[in-house]
MARBA-3410 file (N, C-alpha, C, O; in Angstrom, 1 decimal):
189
4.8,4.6,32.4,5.5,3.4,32.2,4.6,2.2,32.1,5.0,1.4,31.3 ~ 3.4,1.9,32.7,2.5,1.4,33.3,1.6,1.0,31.8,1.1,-0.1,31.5 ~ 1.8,2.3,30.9,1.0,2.0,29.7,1.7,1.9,28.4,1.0,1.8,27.5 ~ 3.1,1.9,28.2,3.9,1.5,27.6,4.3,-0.2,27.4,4.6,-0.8,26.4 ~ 3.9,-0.4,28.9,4.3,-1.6,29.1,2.8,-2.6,28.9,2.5,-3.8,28.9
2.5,-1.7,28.7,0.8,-2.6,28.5,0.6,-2.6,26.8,0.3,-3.6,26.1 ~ 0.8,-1.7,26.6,0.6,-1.5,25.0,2.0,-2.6,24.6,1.7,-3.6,24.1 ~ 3.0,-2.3,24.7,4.0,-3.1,24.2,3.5,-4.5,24.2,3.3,-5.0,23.1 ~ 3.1,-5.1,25.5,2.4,-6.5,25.9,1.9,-6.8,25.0,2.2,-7.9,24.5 ~ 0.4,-5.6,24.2,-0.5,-5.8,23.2,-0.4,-6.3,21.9,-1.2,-7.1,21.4
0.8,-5.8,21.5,1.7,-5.3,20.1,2.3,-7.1,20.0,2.1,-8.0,19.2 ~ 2.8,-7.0,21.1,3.7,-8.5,20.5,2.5,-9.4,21.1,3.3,-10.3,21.5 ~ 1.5,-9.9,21.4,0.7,-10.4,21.4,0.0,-10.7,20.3,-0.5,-11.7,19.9 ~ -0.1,-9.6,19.8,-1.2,-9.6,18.4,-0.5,-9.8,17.7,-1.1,-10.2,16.7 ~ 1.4,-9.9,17.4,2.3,-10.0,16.4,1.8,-11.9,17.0,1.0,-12.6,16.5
2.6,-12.0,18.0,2.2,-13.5,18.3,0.8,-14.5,18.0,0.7,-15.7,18.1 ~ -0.1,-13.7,17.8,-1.5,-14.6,17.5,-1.4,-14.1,15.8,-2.5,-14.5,15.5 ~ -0.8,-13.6,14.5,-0.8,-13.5,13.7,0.4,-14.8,13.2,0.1,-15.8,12.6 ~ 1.6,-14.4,13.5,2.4,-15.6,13.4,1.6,-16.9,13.9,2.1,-17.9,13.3 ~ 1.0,-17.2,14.4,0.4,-18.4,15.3,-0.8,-19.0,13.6,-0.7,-20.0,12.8
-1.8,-17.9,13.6,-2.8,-18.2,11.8,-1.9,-18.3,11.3,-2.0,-19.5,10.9 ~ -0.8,-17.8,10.9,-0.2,-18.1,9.6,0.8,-19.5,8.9,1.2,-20.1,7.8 ~ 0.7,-19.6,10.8,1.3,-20.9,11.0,0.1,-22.7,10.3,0.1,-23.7,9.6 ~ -0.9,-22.1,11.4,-2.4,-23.2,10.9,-2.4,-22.6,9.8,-2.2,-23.6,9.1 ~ -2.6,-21.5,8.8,-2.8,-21.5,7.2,-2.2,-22.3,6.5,-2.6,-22.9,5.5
-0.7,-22.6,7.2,0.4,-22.8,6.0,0.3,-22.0,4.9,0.1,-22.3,3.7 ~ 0.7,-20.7,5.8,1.6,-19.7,4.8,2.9,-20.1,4.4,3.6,-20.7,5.2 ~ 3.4,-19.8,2.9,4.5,-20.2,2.7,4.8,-19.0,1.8,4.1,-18.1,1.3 ~ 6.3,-19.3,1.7,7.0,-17.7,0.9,6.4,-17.9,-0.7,6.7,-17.0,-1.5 ~ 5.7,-19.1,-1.2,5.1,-19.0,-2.5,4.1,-17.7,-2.5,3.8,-17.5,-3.7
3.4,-16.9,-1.6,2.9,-15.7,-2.3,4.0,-14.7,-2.8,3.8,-13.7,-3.5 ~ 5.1,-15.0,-2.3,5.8,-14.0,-2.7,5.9,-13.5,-3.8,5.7,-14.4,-4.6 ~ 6.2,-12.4,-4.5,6.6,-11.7,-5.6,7.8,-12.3,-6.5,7.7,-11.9,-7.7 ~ 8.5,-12.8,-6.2,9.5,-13.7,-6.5,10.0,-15.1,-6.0,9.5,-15.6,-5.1 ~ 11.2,-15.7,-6.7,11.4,-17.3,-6.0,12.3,-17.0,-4.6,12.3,-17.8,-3.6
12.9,-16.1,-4.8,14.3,-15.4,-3.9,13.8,-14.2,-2.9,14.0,-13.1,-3.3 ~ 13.2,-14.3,-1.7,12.7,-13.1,-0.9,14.2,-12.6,-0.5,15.2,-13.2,-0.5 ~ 13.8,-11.1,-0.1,14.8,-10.4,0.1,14.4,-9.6,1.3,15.0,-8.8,2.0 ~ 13.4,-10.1,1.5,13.1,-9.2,3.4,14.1,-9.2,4.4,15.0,-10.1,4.5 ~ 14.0,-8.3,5.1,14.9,-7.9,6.2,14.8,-7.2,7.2,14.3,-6.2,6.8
15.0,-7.1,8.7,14.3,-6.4,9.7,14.7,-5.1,9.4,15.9,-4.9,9.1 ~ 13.4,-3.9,9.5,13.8,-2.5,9.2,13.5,-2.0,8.2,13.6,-0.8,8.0 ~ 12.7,-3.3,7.1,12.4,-2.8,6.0,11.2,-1.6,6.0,11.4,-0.6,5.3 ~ 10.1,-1.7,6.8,9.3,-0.3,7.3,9.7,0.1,8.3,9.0,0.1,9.4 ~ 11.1,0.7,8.2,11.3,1.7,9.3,11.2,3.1,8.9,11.5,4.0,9.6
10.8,3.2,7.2,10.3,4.6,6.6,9.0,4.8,7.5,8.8,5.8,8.1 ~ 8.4,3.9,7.4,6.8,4.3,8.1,7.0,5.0,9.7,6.3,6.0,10.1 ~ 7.9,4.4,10.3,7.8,4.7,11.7,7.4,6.5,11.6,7.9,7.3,10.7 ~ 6.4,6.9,12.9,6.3,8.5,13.0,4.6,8.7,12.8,3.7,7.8,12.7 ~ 4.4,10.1,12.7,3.2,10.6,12.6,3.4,11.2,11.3,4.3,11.7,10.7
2.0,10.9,10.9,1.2,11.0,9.3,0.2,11.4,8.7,-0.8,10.8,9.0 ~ 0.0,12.4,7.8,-0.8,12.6,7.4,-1.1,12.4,6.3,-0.3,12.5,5.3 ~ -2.6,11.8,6.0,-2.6,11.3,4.6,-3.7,11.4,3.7,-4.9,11.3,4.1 ~ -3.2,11.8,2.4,-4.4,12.0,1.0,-4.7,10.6,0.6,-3.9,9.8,0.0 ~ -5.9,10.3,1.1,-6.4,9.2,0.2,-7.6,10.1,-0.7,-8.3,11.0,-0.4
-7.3,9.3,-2.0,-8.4,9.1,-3.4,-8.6,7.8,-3.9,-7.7,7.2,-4.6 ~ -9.5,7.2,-3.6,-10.2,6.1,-3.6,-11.6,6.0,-4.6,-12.4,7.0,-4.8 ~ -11.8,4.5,-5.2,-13.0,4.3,-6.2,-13.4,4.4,-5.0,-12.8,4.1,-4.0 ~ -15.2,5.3,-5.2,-16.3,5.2,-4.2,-16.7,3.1,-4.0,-16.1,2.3,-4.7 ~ -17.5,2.7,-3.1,-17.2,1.7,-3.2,-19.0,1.7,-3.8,-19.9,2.5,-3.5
-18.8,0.3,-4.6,-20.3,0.5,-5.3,-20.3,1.0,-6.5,-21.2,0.7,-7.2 ~ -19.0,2.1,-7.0,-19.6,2.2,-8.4,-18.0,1.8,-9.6,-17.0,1.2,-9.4 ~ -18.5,2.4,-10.5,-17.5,1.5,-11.2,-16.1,2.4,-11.7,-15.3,1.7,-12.2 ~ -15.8,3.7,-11.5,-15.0,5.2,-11.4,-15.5,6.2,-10.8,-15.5,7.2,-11.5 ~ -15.9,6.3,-9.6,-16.5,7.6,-9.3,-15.4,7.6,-8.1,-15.5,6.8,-7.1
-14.3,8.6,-8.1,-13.5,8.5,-7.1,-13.7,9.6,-5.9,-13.9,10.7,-6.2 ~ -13.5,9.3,-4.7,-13.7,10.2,-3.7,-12.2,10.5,-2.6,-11.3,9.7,-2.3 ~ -12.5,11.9,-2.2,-10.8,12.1,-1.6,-11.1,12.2,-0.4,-12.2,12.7,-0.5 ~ -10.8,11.8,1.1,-10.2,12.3,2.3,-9.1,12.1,2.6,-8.1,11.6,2.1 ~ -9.4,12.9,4.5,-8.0,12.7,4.8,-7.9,11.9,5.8,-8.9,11.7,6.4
-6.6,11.1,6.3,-6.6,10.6,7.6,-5.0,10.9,7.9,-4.1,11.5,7.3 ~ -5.2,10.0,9.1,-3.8,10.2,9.9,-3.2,9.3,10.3,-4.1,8.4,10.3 ~ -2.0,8.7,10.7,-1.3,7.5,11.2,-0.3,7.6,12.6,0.7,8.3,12.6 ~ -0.6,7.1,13.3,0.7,6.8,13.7,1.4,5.3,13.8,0.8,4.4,14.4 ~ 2.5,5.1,13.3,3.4,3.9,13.5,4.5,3.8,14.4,5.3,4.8,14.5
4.6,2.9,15.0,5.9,2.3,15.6,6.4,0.9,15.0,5.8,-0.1,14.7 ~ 8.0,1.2,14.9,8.8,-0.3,14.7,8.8,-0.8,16.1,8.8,0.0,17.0 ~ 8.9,-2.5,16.4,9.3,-3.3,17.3,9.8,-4.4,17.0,10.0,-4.8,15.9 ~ 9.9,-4.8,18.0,11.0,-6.3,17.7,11.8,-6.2,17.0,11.9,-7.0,16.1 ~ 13.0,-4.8,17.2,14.0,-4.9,16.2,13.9,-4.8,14.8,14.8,-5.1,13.9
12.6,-4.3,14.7,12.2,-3.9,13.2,11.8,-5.0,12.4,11.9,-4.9,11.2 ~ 11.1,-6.1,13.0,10.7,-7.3,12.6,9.3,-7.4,12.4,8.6,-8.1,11.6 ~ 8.6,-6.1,13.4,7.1,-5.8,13.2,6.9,-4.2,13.3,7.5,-3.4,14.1 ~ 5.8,-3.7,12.1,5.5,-2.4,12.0,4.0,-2.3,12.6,3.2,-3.1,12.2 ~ 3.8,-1.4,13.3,2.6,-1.5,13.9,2.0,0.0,13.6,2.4,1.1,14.1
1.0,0.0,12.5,0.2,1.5,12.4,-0.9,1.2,12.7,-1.5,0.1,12.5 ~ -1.5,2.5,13.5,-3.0,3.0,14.0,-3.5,4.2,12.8,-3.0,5.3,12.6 ~ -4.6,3.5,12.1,-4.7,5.0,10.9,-5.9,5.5,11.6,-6.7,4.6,12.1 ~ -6.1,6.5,11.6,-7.2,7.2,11.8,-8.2,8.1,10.5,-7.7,9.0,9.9 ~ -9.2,7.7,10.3,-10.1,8.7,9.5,-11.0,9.4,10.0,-12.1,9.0,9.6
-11.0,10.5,10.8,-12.5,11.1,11.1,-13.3,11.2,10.4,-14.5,11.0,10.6 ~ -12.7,11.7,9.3,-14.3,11.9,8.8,-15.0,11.1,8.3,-16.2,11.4,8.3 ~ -14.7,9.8,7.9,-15.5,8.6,7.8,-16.1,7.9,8.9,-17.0,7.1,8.9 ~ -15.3,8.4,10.3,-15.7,7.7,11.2,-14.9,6.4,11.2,-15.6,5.4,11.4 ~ -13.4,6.2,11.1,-12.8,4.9,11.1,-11.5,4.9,11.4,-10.6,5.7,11.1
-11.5,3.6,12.1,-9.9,3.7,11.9,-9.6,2.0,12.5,-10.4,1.2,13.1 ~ -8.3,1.7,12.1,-8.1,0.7,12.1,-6.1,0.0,12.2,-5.3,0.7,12.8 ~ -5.8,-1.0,11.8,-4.5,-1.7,12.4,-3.8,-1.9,11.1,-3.9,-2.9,10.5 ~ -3.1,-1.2,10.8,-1.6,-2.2,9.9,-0.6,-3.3,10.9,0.0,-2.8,11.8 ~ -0.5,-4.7,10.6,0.2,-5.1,11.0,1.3,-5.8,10.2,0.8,-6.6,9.4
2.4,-5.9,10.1,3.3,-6.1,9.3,4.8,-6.6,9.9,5.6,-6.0,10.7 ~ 4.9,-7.4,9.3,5.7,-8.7,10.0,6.8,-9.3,9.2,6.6,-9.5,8.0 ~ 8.1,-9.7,9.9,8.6,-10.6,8.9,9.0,-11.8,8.8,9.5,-11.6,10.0 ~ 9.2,-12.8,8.6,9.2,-14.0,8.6,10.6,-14.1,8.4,11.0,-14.1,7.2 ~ 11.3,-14.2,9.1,13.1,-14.3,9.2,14.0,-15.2,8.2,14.9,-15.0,7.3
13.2,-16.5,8.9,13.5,-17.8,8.2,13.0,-17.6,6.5,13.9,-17.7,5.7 ~ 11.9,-17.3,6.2,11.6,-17.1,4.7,11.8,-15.8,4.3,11.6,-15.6,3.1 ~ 12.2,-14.4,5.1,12.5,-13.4,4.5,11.6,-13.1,3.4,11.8,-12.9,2.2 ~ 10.2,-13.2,4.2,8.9,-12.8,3.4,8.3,-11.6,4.4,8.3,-11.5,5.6 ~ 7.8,-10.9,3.5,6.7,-9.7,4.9,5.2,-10.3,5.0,5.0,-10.8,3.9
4.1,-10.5,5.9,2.9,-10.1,5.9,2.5,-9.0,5.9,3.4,-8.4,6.5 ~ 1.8,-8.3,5.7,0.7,-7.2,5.8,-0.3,-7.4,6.1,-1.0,-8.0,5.2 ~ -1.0,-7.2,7.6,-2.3,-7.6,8.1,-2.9,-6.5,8.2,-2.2,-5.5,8.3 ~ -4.4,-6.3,8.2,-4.9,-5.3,8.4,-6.2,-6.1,9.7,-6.8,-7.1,9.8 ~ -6.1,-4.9,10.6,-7.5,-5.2,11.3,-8.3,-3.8,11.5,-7.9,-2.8,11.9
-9.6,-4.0,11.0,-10.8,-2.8,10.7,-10.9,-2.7,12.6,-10.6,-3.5,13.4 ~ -11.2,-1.4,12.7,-11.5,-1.3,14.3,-12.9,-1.2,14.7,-13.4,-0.9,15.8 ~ -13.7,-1.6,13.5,-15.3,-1.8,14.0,-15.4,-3.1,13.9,-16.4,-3.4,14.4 ~ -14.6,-4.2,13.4,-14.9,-5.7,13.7,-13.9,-6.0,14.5,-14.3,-6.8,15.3 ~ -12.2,-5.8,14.7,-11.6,-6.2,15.6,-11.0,-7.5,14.7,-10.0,-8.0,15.2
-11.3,-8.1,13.5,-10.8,-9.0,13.3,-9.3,-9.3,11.8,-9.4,-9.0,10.6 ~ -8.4,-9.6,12.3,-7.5,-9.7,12.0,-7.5,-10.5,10.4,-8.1,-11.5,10.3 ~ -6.9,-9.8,9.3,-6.8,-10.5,7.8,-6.3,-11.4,8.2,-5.4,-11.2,9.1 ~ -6.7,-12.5,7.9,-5.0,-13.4,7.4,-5.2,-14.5,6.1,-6.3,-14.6,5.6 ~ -4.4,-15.2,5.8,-3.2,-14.9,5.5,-2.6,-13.5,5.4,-1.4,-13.2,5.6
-3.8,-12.2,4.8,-2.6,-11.1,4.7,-1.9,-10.8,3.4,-2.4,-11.4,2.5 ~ -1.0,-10.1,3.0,-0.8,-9.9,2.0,0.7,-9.9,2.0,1.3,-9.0,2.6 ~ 1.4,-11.0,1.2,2.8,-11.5,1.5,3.7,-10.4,0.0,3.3,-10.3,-1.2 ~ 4.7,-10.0,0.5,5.2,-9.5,-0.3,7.0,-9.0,0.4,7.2,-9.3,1.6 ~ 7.9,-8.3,-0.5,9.3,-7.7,-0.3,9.8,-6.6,-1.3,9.8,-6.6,-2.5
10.2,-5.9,-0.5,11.0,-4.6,-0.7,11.9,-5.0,-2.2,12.4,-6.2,-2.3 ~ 12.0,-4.2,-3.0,12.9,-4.3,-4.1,13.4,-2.8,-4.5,12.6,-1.9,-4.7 ~ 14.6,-2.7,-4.7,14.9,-1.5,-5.5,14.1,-0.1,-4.8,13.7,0.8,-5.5 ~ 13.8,0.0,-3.6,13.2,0.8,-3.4,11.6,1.1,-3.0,11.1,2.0,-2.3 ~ 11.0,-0.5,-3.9,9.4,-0.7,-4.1,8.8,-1.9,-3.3,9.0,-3.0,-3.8
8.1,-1.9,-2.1,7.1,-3.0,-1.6,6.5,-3.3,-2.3,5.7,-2.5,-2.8 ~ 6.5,-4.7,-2.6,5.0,-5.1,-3.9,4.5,-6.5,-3.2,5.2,-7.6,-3.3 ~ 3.2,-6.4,-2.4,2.6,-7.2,-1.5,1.4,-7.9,-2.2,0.7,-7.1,-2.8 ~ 1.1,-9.1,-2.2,-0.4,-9.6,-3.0,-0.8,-10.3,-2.2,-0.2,-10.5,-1.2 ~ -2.4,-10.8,-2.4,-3.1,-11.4,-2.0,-4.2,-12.3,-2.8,-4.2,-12.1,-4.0
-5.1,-13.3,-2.5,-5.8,-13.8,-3.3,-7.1,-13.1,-2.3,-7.1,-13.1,-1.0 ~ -8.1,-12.4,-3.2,-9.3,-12.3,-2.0,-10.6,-12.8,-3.0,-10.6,-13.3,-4.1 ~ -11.7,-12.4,-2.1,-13.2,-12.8,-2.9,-13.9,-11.3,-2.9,-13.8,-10.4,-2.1 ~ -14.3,-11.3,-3.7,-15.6,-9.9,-4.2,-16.8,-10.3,-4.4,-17.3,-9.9,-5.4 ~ -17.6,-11.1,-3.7,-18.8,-11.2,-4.3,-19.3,-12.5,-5.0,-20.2,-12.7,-5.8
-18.1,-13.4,-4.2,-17.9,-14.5,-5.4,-17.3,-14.7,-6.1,-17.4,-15.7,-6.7 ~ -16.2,-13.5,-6.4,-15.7,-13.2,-7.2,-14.1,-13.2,-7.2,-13.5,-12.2,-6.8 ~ -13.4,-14.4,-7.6,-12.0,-14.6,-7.1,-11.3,-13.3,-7.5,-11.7,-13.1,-8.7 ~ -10.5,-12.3,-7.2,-9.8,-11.3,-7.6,-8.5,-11.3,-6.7,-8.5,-11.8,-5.6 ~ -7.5,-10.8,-7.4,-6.1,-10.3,-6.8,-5.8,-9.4,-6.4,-6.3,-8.4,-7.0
-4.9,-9.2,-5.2,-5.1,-7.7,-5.0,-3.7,-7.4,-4.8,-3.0,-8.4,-4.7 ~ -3.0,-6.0,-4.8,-1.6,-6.0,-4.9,-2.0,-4.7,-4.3,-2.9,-3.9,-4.5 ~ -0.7,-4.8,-3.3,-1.0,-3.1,-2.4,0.8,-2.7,-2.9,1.6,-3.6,-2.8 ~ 1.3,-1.5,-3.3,2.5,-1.5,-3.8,3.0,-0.4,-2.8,2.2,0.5,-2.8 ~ 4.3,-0.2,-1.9,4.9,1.1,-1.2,5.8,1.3,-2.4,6.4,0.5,-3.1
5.7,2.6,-2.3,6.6,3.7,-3.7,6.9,5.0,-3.3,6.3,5.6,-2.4 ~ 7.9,5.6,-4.2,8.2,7.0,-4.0,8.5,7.5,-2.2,8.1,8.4,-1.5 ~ 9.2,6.4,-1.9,9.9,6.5,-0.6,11.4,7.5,-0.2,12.6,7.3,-0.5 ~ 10.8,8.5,0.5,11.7,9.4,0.9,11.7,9.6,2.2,11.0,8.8,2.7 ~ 12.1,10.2,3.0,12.8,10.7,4.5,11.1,11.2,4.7,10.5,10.6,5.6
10.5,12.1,3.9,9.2,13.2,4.4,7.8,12.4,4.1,6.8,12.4,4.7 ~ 8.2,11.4,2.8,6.9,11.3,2.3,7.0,10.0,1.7,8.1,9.5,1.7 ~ 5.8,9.2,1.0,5.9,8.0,0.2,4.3,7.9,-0.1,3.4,8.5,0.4 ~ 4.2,6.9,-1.2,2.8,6.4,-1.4,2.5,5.0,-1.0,3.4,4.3,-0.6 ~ 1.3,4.5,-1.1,1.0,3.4,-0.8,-0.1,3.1,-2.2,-0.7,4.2,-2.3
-0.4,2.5,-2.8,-1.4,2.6,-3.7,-2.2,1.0,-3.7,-1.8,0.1,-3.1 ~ -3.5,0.7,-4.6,-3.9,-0.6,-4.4,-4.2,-1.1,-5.6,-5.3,-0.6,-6.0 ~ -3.9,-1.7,-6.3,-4.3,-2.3,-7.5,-5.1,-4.0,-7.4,-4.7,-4.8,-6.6 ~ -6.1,-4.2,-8.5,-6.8,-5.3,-8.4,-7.3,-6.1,-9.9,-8.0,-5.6,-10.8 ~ -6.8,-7.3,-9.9,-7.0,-7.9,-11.1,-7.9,-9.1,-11.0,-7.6,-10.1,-10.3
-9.4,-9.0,-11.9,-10.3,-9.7,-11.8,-10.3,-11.1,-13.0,-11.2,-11.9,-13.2 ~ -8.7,-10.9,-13.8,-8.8,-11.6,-14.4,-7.8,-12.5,-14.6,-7.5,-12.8,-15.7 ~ -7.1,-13.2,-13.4,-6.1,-13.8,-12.9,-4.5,-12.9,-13.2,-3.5,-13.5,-13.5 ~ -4.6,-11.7,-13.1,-3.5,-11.1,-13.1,-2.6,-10.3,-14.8,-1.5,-9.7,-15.1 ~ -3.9,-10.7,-15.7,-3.4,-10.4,-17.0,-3.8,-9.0,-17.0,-3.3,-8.6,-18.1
-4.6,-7.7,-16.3,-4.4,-6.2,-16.3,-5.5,-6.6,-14.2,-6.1,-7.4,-13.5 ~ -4.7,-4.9,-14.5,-4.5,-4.5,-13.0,-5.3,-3.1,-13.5,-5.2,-2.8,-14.7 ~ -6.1,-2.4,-12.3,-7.1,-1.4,-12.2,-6.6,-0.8,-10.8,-6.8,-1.6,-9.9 ~ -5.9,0.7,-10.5,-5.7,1.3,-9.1,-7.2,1.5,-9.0,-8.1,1.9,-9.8 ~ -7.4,1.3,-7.8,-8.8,1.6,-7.2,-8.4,2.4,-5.7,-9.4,2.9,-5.1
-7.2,2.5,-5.3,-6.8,3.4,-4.1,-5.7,3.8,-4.0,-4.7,3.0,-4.1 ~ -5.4,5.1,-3.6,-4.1,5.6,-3.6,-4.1,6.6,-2.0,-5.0,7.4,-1.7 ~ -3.1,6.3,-1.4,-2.7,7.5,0.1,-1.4,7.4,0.2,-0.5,6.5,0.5 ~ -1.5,9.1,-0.1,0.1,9.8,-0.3,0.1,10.5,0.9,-0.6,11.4,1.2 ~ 1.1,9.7,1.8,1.6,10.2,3.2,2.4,11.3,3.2,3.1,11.2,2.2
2.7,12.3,4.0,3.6,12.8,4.6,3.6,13.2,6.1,2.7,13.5,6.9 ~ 4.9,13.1,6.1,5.2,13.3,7.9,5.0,14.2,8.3,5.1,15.1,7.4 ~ 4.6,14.8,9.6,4.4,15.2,10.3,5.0,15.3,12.0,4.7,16.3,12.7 ~ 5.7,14.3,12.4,6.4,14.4,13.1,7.3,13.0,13.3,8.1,12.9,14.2
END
């Protein structure tokens, strides 16, 4: 009980200091995918459970040279399905790290935070996006090197057992997109 209650503490803490950045960013529902968000608590309650997953990923450094492992997940919904909380695991890279994902009630926008578990430190803004027809389509503005690029993480092919997550990135303000990562989940428990 003792560590439920501790971990719960954690969860909405870290939900609470993400809402808190997003607040000093002035995040607004303009990353959204559309003028009209359509978010809703529950919208990742496909994720909730244990996971196993194929990623195929560009090696990082070259320009197509793709490489496959595997990793694992576990997620929980909280707050009434207002925050999705995954722990991914990769052994064999040696990594693992935080999905945090949130929804903004009032603007009926999602974030998507990620935090790496060898820095501890939380994205933000994050990657603002909403469920449509079936499809999560989340963006972000980031830097490469100097290099302004967009990034779009898309959930697809969502069923009871399994779904994808894939990452697409455009270096040229959004006129073509390049997948550079793909992990096709299935459940496990």
């Amino acid at each position: 009980m003792e560590q439920t209650i501790g971990r719960r503490t954690m969860l909405q803490g870290a939900a609470g200091l993400i809402v808190a950045h997003m607040a000093l960013a002035g995040v607004t529902a303009a990353g959204a995918t559309e003028a009209e968000p359509l978010g809703k608590p529950g919208d990742f309650d496909f994720l909730t459970g244990e996971w196993r997953i194929h990623n195929r990923m560009i090696k990082p450094g070259t320009t197509g040279e793709w490489i496959e492992f595997p990793g694992e997940a576990t997620v929980r919904a909280i707050l009434g399905g207002v925050c999705s909380v995954e722990e991914l695991r990769i052994p064999a890279r040696d990594f693992s790290g935080m999905g945090l994902r949130l929804l903004d009630l009032e603007k009926r926008v999602w974030s998507d935070h990620w935090v790496n578990g060898k820095s501890g430190v939380v994205a933000v803004p994050g990657q603002l996006g909403v469920f449509r027809d079936g499809v999560g389509t989340f963006e972000s503005e980031e830097m490469d090197g100097g290099t302004r690029m967009l990034v779009r993480g898309i959930w697809d092919r969502i069923t009871p057992t399994s779904h994808r997550w894939y990452q697409t990135v455009s270096r040229d303000g959004g006129k073509s997109w390049a997948e550079n990562w793909y992990m096709d989940w299935s459940r496990v428990g």
